[in-house]
PDB file of N, H, CA, C and O in Angstrom:
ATOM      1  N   UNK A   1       9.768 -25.905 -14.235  1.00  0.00           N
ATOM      2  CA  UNK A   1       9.704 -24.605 -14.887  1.00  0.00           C
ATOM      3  C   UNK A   1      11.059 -23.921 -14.785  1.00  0.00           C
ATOM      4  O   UNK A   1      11.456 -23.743 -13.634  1.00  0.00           O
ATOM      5  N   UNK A   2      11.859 -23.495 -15.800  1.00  0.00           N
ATOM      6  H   UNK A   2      11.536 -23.640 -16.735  1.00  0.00           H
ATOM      7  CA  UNK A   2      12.639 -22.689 -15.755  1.00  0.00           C
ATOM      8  C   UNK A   2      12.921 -21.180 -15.338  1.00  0.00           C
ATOM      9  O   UNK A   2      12.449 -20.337 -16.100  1.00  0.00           O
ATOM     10  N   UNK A   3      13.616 -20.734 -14.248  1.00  0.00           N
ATOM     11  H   UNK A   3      14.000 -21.419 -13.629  1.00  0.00           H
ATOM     12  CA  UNK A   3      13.723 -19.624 -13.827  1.00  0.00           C
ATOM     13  C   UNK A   3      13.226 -18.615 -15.050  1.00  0.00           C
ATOM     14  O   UNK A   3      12.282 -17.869 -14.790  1.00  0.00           O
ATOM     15  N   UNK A   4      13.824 -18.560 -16.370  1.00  0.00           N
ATOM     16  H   UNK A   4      14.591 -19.166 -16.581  1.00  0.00           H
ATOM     17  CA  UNK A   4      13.772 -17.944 -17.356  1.00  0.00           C
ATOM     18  C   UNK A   4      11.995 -17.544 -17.846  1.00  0.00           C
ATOM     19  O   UNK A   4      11.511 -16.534 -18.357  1.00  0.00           O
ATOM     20  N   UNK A   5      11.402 -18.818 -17.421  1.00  0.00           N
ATOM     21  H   UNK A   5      11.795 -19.638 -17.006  1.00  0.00           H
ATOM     22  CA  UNK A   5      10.149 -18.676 -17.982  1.00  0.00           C
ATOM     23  C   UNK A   5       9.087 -17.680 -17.622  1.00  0.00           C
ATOM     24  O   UNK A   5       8.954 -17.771 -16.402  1.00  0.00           O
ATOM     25  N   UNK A   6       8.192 -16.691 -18.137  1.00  0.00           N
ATOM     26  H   UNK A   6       8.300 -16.617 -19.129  1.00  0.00           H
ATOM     27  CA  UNK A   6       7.359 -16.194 -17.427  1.00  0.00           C
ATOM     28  C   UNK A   6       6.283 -16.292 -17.387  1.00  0.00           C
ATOM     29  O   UNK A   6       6.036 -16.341 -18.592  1.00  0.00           O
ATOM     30  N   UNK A   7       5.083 -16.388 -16.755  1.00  0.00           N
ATOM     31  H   UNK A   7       5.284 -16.348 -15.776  1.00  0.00           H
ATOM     32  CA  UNK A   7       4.156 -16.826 -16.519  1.00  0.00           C
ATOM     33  C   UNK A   7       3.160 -15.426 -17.197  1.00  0.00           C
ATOM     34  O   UNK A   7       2.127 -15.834 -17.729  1.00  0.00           O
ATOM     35  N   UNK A   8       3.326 -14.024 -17.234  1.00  0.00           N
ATOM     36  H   UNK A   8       4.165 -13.694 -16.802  1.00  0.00           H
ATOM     37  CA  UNK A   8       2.980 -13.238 -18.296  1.00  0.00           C
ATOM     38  C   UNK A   8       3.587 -13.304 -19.434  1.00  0.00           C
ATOM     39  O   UNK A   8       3.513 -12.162 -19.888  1.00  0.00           O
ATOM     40  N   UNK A   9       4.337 -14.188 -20.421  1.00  0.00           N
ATOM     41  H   UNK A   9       4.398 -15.116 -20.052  1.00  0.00           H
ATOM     42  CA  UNK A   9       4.561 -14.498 -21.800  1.00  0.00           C
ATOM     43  C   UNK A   9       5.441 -13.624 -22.171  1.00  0.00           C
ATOM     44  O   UNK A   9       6.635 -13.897 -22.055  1.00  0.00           O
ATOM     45  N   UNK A  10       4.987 -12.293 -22.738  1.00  0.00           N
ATOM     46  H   UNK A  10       4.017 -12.071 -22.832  1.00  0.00           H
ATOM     47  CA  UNK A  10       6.533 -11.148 -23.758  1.00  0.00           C
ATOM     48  C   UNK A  10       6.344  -9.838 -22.956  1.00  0.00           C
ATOM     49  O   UNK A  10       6.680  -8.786 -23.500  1.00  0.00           O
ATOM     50  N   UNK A  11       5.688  -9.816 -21.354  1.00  0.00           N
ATOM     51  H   UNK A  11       5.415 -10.671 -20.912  1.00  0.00           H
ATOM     52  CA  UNK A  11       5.699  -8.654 -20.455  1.00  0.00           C
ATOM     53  C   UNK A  11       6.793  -8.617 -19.929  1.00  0.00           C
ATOM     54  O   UNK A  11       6.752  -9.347 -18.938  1.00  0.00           O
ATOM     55  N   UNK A  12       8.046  -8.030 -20.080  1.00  0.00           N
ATOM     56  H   UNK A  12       8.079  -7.437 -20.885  1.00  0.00           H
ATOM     57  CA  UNK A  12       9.270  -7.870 -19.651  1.00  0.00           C
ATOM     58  C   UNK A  12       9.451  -7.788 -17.853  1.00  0.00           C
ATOM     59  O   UNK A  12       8.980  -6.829 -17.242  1.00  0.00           O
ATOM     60  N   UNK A  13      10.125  -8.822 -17.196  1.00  0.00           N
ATOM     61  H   UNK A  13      10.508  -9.601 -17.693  1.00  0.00           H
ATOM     62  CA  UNK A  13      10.022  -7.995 -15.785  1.00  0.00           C
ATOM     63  C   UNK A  13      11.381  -8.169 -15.820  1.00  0.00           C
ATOM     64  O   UNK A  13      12.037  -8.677 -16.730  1.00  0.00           O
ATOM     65  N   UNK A  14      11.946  -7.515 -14.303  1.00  0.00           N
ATOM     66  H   UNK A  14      11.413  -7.103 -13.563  1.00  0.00           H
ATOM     67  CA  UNK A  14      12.812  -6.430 -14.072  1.00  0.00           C
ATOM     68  C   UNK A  14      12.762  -7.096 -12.754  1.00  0.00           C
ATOM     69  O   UNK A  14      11.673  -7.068 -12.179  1.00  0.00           O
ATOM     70  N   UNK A  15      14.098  -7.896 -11.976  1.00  0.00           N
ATOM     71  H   UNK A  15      14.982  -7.919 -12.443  1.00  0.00           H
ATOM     72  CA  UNK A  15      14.573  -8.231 -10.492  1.00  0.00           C
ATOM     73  C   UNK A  15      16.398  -7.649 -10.367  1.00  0.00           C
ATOM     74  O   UNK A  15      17.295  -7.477 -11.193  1.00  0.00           O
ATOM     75  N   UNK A  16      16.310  -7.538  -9.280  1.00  0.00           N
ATOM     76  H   UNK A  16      15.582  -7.678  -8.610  1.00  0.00           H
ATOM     77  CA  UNK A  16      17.132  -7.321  -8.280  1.00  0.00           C
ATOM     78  C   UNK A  16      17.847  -8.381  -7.564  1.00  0.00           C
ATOM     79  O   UNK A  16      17.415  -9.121  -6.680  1.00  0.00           O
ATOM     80  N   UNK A  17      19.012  -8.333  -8.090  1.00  0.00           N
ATOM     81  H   UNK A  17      19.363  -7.732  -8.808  1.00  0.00           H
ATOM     82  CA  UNK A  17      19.705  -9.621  -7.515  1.00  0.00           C
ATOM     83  C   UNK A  17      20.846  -9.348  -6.583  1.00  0.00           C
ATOM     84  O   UNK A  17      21.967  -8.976  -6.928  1.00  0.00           O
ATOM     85  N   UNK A  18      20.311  -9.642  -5.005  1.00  0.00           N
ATOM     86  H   UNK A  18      19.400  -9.945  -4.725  1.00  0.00           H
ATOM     87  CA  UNK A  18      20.843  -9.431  -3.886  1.00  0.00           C
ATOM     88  C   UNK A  18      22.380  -9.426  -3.956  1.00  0.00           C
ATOM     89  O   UNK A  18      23.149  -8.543  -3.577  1.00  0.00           O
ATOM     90  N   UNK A  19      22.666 -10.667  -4.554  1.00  0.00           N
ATOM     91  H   UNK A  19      22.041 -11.384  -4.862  1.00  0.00           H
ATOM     92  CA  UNK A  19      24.011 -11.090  -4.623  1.00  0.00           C
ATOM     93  C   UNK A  19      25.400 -10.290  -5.558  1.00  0.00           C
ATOM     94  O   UNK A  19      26.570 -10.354  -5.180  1.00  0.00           O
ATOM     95  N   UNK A  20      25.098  -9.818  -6.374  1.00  0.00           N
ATOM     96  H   UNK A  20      24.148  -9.766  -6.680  1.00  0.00           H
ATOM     97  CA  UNK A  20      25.039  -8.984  -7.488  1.00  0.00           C
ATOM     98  C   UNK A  20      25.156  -7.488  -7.563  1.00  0.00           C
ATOM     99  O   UNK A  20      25.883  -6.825  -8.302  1.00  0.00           O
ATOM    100  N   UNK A  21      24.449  -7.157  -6.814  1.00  0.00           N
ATOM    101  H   UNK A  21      23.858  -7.695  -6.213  1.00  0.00           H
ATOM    102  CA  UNK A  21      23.194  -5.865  -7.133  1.00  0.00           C
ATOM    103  C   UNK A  21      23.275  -5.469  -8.493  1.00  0.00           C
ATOM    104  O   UNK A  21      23.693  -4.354  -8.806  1.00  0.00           O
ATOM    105  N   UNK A  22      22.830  -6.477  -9.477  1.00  0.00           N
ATOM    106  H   UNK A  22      22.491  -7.382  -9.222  1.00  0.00           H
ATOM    107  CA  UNK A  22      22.841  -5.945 -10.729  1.00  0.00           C
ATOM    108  C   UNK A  22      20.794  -6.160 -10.902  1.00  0.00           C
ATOM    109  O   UNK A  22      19.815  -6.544 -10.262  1.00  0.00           O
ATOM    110  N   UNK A  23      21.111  -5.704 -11.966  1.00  0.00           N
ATOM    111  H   UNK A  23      21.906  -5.392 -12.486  1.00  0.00           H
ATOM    112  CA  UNK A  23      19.176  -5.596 -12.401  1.00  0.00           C
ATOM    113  C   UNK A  23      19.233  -6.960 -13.292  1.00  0.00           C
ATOM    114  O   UNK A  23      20.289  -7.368 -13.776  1.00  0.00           O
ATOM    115  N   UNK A  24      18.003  -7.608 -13.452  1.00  0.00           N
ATOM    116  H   UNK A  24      17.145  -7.277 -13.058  1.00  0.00           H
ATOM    117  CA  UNK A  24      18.042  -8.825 -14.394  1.00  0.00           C
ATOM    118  C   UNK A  24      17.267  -8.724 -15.308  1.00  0.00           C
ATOM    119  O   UNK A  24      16.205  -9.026 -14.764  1.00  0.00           O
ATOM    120  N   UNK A  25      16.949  -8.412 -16.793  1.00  0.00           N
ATOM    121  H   UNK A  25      17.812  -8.167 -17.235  1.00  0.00           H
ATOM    122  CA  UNK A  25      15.413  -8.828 -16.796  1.00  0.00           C
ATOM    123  C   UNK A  25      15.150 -10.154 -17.511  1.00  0.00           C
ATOM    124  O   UNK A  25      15.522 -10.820 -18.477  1.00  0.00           O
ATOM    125  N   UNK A  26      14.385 -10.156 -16.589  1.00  0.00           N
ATOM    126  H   UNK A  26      14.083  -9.616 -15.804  1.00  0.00           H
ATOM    127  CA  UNK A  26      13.686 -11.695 -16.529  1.00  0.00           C
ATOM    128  C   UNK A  26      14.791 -12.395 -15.097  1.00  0.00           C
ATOM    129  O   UNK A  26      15.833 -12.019 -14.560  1.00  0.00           O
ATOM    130  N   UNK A  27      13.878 -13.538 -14.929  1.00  0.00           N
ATOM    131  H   UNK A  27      13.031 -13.843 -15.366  1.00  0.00           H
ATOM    132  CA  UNK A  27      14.726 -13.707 -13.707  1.00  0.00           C
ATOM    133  C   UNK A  27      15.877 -14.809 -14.134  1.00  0.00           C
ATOM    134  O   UNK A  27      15.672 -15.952 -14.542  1.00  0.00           O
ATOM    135  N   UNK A  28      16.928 -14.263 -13.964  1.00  0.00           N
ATOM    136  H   UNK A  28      17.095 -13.334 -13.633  1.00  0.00           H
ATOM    137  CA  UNK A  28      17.927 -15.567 -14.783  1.00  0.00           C
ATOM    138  C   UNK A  28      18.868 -15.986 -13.438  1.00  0.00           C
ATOM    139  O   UNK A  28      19.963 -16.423 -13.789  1.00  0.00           O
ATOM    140  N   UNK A  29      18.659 -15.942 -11.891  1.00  0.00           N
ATOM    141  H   UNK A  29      17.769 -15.587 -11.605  1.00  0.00           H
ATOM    142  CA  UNK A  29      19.452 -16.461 -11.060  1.00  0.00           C
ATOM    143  C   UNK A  29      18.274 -17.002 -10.298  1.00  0.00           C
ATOM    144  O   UNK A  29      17.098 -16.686 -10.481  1.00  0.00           O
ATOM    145  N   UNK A  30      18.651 -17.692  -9.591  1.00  0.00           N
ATOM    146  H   UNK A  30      19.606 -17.949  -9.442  1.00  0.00           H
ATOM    147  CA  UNK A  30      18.128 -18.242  -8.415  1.00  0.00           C
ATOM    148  C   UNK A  30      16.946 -17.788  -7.430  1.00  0.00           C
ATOM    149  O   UNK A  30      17.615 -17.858  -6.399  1.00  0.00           O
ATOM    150  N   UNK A  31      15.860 -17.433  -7.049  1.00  0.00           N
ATOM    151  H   UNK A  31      15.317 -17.376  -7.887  1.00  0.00           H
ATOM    152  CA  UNK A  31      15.353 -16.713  -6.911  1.00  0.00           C
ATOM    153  C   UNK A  31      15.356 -16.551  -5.276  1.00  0.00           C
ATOM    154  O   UNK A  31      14.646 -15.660  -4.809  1.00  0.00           O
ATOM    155  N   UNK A  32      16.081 -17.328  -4.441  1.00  0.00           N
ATOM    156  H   UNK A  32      16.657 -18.052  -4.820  1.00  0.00           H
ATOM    157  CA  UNK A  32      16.397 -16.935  -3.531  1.00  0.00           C
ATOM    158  C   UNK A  32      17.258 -15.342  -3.221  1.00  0.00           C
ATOM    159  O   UNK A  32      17.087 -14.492  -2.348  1.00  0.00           O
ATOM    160  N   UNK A  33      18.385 -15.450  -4.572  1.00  0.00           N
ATOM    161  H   UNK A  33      18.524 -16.141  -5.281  1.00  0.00           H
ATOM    162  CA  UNK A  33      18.799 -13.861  -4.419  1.00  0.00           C
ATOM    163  C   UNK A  33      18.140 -12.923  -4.984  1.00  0.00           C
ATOM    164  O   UNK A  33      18.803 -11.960  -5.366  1.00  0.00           O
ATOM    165  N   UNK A  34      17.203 -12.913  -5.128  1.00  0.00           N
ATOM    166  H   UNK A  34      16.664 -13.695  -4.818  1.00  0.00           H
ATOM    167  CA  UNK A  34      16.280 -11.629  -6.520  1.00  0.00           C
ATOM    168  C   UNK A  34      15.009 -11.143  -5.198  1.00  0.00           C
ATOM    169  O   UNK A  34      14.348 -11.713  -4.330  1.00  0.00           O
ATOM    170  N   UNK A  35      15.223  -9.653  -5.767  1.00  0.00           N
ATOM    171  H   UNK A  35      15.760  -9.191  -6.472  1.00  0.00           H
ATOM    172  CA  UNK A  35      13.649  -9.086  -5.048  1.00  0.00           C
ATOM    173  C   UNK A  35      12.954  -8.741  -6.335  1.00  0.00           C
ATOM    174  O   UNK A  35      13.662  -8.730  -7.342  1.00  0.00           O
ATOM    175  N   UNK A  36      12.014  -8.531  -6.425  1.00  0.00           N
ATOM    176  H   UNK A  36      11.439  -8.540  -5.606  1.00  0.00           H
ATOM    177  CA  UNK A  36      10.813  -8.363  -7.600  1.00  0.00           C
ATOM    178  C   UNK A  36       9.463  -9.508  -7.779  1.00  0.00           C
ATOM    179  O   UNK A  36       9.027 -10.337  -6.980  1.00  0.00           O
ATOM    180  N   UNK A  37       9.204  -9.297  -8.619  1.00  0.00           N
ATOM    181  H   UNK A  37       9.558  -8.623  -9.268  1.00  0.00           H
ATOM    182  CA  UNK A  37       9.736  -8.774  -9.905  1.00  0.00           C
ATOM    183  C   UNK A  37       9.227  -7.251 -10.276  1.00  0.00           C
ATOM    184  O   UNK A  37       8.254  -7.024  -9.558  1.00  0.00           O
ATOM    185  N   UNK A  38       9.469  -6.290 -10.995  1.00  0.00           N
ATOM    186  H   UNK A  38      10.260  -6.474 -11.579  1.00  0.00           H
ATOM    187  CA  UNK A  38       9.426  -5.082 -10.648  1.00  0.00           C
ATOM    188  C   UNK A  38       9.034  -4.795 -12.568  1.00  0.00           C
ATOM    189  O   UNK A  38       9.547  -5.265 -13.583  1.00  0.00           O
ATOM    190  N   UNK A  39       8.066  -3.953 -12.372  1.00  0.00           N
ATOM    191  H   UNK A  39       7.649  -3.572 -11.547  1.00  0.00           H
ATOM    192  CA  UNK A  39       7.743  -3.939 -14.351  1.00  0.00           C
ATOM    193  C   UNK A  39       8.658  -3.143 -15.076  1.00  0.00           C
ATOM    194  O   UNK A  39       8.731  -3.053 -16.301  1.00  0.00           O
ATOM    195  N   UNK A  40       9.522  -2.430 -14.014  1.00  0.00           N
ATOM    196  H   UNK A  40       9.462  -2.503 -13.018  1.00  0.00           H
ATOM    197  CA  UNK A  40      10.625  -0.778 -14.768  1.00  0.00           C
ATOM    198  C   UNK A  40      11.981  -1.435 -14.349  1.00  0.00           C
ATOM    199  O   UNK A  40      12.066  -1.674 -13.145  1.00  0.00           O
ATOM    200  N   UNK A  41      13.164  -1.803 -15.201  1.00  0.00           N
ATOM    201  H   UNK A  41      13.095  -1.609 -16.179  1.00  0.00           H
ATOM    202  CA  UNK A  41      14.396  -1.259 -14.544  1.00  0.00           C
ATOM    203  C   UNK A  41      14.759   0.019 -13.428  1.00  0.00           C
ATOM    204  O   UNK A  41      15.684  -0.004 -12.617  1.00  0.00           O
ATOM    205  N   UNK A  42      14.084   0.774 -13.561  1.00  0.00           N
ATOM    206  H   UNK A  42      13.332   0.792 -14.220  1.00  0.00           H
ATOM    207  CA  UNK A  42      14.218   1.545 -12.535  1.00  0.00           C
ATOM    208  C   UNK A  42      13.791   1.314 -11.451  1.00  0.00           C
ATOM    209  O   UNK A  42      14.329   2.023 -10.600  1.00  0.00           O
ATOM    210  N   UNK A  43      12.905   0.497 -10.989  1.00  0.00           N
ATOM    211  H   UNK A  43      12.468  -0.078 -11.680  1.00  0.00           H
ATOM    212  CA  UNK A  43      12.065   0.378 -10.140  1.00  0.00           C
ATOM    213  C   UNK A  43      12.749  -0.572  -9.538  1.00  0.00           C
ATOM    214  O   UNK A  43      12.744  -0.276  -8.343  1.00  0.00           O
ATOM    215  N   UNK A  44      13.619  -2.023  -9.777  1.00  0.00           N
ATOM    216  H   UNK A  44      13.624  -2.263 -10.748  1.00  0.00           H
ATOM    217  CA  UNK A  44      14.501  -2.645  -9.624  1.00  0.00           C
ATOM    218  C   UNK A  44      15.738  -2.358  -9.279  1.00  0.00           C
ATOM    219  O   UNK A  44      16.523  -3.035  -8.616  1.00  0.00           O
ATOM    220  N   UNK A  45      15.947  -0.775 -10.012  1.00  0.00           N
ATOM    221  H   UNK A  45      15.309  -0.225 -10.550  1.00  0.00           H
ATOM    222  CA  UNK A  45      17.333  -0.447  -9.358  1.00  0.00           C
ATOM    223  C   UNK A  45      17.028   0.521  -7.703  1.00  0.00           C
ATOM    224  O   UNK A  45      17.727   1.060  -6.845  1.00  0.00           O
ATOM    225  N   UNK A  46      16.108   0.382  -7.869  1.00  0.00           N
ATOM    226  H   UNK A  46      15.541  -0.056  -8.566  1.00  0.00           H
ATOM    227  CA  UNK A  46      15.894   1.148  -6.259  1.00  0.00           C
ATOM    228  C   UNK A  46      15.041   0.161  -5.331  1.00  0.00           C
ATOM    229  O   UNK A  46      14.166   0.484  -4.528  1.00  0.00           O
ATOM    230  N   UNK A  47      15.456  -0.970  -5.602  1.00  0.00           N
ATOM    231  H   UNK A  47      16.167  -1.232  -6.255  1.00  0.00           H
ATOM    232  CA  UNK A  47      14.677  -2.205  -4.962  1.00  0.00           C
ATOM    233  C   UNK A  47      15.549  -2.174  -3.510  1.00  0.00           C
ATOM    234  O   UNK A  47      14.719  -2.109  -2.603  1.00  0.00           O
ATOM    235  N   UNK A  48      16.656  -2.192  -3.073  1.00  0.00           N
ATOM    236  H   UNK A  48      17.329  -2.244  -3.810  1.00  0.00           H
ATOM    237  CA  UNK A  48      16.795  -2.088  -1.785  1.00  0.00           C
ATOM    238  C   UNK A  48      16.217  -0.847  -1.070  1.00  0.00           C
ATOM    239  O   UNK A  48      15.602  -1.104  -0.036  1.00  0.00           O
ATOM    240  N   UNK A  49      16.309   0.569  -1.462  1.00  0.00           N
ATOM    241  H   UNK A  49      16.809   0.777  -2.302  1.00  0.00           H
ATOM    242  CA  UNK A  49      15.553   1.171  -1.038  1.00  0.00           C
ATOM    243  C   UNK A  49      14.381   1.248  -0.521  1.00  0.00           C
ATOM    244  O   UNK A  49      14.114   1.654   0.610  1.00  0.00           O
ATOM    245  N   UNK A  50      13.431   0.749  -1.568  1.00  0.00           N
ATOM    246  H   UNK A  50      13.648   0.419  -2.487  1.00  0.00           H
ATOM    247  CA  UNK A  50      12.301   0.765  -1.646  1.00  0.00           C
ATOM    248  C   UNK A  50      12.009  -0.322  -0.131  1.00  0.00           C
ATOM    249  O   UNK A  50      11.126  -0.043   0.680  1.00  0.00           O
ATOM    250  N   UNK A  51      13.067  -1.738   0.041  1.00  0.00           N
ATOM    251  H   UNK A  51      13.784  -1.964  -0.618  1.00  0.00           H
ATOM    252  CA  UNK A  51      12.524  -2.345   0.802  1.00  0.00           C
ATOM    253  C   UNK A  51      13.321  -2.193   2.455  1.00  0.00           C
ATOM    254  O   UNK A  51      13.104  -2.914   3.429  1.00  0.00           O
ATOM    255  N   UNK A  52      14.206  -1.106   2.368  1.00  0.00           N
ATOM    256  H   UNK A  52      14.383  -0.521   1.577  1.00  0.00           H
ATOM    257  CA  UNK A  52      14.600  -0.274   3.453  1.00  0.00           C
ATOM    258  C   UNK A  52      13.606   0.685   3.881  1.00  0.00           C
ATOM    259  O   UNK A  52      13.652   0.816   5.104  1.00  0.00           O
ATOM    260  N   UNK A  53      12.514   1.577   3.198  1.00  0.00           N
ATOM    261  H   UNK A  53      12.477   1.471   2.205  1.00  0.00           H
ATOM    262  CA  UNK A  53      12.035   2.551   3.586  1.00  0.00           C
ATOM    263  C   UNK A  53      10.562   1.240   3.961  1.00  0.00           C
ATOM    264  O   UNK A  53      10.108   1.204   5.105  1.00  0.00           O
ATOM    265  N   UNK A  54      10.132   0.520   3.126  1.00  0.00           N
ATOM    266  H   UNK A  54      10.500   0.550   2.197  1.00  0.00           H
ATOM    267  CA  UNK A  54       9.117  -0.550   3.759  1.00  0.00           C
ATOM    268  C   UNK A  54       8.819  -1.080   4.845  1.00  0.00           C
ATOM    269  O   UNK A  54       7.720  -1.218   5.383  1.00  0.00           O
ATOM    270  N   UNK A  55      10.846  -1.676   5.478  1.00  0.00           N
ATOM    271  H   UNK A  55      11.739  -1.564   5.042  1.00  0.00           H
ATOM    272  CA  UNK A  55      10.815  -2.532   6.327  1.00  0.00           C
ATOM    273  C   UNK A  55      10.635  -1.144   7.774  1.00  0.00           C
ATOM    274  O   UNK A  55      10.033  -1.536   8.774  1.00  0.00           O
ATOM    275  N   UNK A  56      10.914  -0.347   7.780  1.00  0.00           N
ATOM    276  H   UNK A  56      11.404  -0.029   6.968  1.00  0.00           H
ATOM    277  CA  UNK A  56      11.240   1.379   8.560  1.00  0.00           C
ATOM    278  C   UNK A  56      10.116   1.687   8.661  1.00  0.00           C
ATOM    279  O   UNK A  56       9.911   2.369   9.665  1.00  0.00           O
ATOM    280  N   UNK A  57       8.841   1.393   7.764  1.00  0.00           N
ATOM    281  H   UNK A  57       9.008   0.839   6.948  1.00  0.00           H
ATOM    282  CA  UNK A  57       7.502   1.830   7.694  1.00  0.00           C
ATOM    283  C   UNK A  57       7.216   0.768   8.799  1.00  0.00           C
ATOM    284  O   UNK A  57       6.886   1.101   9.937  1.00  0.00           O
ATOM    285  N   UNK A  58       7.389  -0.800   8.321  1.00  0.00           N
ATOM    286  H   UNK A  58       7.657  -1.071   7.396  1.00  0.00           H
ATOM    287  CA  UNK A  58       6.669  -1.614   9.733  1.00  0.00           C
ATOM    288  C   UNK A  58       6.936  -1.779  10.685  1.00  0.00           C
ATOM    289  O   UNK A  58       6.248  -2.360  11.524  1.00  0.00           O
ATOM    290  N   UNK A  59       8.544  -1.091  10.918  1.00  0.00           N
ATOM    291  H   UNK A  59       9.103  -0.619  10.236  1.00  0.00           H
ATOM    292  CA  UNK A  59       9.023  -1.356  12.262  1.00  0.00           C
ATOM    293  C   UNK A  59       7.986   0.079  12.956  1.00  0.00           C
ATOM    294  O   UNK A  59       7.436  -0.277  13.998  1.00  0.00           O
ATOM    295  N   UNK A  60       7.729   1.227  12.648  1.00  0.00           N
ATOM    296  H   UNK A  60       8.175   1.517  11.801  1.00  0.00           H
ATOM    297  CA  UNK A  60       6.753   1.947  12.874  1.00  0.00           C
ATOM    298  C   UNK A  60       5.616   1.962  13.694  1.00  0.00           C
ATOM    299  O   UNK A  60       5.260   2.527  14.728  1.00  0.00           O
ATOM    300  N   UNK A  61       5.013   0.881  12.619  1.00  0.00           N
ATOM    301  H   UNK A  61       5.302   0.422  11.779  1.00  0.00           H
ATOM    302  CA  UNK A  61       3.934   0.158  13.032  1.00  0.00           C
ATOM    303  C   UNK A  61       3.790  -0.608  13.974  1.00  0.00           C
ATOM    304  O   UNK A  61       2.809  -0.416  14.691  1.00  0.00           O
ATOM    305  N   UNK A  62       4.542  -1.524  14.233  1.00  0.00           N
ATOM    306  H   UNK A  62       5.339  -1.680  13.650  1.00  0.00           H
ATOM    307  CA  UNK A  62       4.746  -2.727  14.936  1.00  0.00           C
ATOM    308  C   UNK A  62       5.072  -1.683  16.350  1.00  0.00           C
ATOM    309  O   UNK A  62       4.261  -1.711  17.275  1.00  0.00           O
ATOM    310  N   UNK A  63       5.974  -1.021  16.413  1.00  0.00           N
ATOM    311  H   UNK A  63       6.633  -0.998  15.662  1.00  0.00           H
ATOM    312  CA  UNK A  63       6.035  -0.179  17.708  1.00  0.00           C
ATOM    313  C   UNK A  63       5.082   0.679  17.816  1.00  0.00           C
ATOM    314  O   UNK A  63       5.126   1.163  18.947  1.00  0.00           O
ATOM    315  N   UNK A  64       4.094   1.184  17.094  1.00  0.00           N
ATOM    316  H   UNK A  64       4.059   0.791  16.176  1.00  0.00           H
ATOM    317  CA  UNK A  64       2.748   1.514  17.790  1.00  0.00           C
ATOM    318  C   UNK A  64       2.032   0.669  18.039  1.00  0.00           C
ATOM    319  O   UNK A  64       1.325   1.022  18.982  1.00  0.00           O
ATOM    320  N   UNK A  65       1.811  -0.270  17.719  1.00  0.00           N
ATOM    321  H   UNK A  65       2.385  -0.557  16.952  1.00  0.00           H
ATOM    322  CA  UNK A  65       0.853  -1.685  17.821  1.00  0.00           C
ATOM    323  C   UNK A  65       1.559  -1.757  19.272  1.00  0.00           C
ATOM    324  O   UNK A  65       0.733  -1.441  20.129  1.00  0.00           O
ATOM    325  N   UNK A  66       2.581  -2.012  19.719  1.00  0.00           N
ATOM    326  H   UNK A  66       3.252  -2.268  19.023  1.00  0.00           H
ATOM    327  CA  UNK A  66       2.986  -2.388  20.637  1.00  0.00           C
ATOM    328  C   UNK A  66       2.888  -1.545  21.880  1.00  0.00           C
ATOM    329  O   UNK A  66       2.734  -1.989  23.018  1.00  0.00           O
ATOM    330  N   UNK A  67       3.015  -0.055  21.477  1.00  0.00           N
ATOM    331  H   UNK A  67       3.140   0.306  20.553  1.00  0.00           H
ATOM    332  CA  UNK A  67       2.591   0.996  22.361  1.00  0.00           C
ATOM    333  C   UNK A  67       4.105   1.657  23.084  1.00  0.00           C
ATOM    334  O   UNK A  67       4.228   2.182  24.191  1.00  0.00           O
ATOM    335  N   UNK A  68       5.230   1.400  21.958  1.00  0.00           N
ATOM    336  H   UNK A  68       5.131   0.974  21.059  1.00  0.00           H
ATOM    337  CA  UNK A  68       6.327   1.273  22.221  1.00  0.00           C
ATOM    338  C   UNK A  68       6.541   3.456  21.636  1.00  0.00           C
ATOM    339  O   UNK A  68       7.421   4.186  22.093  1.00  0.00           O
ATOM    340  N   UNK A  69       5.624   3.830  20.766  1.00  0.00           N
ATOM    341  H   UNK A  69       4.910   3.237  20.395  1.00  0.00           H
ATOM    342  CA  UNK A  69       5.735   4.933  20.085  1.00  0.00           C
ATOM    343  C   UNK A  69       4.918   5.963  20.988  1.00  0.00           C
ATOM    344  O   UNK A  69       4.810   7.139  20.640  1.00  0.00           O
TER     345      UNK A  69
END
């Protein structure tokens, strides 16, 4: 299967390419560097964010689980 291909047909998606930080749509690199897939360009362009304030949410968690909070 080609990176290019999508498995929803003419639904446009929208990744984040680590390497880059450019927006893609559709996934046209490697998908080791891409976060998404994301349905908005916008939503892609705030893809590190989004997975900075995520990863900040479970470290959270994980230190109450732990009893560290």
């Amino acid at each position: 299967m080609n990176v290019n291909d999508s498995a929803e047909g003419d639904h446009a998606q929208y990744w984040f390419n680590t390497y880059t930080h450019e927006v893609e749509q559709g996934a046209q690199s490697d998908y080791r560097q891409l976060l998404g897939p994301y349905a908005t360009r916008g939503e892609a362009e705030n893809a590190l964010q989004h997975a900075k304030e995520r990863n900040e949410a479970w470290d959270a968690e994980d230190a109450s689980w732990r009893g560290d909070a």
